[in-house]
Every structure is written in C-alpha cells, then in structure tokens.
C-alpha positions in Angstrom: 25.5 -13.5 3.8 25.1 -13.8 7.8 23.8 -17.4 7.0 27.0 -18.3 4.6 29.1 -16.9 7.5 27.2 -19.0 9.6 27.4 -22.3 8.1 31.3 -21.5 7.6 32.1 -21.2 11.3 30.1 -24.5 11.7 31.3 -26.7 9.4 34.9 -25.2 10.5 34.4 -26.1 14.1 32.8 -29.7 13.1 35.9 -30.5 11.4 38.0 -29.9 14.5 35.8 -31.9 16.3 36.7 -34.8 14.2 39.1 -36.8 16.5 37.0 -36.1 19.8 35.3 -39.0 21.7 30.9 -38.8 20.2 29.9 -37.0 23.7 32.1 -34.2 23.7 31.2 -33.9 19.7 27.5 -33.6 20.5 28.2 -30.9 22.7 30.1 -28.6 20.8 27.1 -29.3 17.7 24.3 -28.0 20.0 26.4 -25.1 20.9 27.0 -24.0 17.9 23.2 -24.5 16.8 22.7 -22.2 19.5 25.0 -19.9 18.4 24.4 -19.9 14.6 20.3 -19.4 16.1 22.1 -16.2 17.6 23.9 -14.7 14.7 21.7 -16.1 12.1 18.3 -15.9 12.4 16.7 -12.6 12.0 13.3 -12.2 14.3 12.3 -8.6 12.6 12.6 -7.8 9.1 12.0 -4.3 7.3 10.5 -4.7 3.8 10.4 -1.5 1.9 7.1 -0.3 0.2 6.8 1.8 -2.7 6.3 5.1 -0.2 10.3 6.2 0.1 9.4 7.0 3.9 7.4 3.8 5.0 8.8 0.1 5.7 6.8 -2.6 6.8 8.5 -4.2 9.8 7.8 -8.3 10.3 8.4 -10.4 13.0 9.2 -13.5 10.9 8.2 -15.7 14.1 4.3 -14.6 14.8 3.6 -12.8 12.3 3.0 -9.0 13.3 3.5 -6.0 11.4 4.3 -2.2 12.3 4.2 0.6 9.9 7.6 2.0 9.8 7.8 6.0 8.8 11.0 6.8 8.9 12.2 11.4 8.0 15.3 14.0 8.6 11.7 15.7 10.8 11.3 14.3 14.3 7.2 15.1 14.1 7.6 12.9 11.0 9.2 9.7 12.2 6.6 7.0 13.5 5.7 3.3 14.4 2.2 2.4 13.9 1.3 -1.5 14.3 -0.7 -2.8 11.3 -1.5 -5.7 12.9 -0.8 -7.0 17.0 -2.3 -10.2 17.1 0.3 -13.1 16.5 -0.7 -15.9 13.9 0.8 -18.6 15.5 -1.0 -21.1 18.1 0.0 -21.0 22.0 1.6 -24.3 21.0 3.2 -23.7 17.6 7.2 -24.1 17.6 9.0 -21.0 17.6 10.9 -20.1 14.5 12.4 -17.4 13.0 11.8 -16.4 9.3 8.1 -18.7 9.5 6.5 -15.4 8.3 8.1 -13.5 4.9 5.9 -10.7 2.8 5.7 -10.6 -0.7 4.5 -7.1 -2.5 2.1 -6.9 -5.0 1.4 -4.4 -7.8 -0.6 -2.2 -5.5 2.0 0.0 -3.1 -0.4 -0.9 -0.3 -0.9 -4.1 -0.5 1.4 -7.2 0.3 1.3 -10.9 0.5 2.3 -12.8 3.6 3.2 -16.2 3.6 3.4 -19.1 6.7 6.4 -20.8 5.4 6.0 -23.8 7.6 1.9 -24.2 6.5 1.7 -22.5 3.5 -1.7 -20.3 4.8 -1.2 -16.4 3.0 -2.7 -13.6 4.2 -3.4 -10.2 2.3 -1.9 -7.2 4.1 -3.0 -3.9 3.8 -1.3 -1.0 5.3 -2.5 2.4 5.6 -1.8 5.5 7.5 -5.2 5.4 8.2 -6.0 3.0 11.0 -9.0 1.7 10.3 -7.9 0.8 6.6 -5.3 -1.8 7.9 -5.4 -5.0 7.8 -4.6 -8.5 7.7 -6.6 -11.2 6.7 -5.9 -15.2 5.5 -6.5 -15.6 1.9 -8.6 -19.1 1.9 -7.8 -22.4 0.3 -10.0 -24.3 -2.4 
C-alpha cells in the first residue's frame, strides 16, 4: 500500500513538472526518488512463524536475522540474533528488500532468498543458540 502511495505522489508531482525547463525537471525526479527511498522502502521486516510469540525480523538489505519473542511478561519479551554476519560483499549496492524469507512446512525452518542473485539460504531458528543457523543452499 506504502509503495501505491508512493508511486501516486510521484507520478502526481511529474505531471506538474510538465511545463518546466529539463534541468529544473531532473531535479525535482531525484528528489522525489529520494523521498519515495524514504517512505517506501522497508530496511527490517517481521515475518511471523508458526510460534504465536516469535517473529523473525530481516534486514532486507544484508541479510541478518533476530529472533523476535514478543509477551504481556517483561521476563518474557526478547531479541536474540539468528544470524549477525551480513551476506552482501563490502562492495555490493545497497538495497532495500534484496533479502525476503519464505517459510517452509517445518515451523523452524525458512527459506531466504537474494532477490538481486537468486543464491537461497536455509534458516533455522531456535531458542537454542547453537541450533541456529543460516546456510546457502548450493546450485547444480
């Protein structure tokens, strides 16, 4: 919906733009870019897992996941990281949603996906920390 909002405001503010002189019309376009950037594209994302307590929170740029508890019990409400290391190169563009999960059939287990190279990676999540993990899924 943010995205649809988004592209609205855009197009809206192109079409003013319409009768300006080409400099002042490039201008406004990276501003806005830089704007819709702003308002529309979501770093983190929280996917839910079959646990009613636990999300998985992504950062759709790098790659890295926390464990999300969330309870009405403050001794019960947590953030553990599944996995720190980010999965992008020193030199890889930036980009938000480059990482999205996918769940599986097993409530512990999720897909991850590179969007830009099309690597997947098996996640794991646990409570338990040495039964998380992420790992790439190979190519044949």
């Amino acid at each position: 919906m943010k995205k649809m909002i988004c592209l609205a405001l855009c197009a809206m503010a192109l079409s003013f733009t319409s009768c300006v002189d080409k400099k002042r019309d490039q201008q406004l376009f990276e501003q806005l870019s830089t704007f819709q950037q702003q308002l529309c594209d979501d770093v983190f994302e929280l996917y839910p897992t079959n646990n009613m307590w636990t999300f998985l929170k992504l950062n759709t740029i790098t790659g890295q996941i926390w464990i999300v508890q969330w309870s009405n019990d403050r001794e019960r409400r947590f953030t553990y990281p599944l996995s720190e290391k980010p999965l992008i190169a020193d030199d890889d563009r930036l980009q938000t949603g480059r990482f999205s999960l996918i769940e599986t059939n097993n409530m512990y287990t999720f897909l991850m996906l590179d969007n830009i190279t099309g690597k997947c990676y098996q996640v794991h999540w646990s409570f338990e920390e040495d039964e998380r993990f992420v790992i790439p899924i190979p190519w044949n």
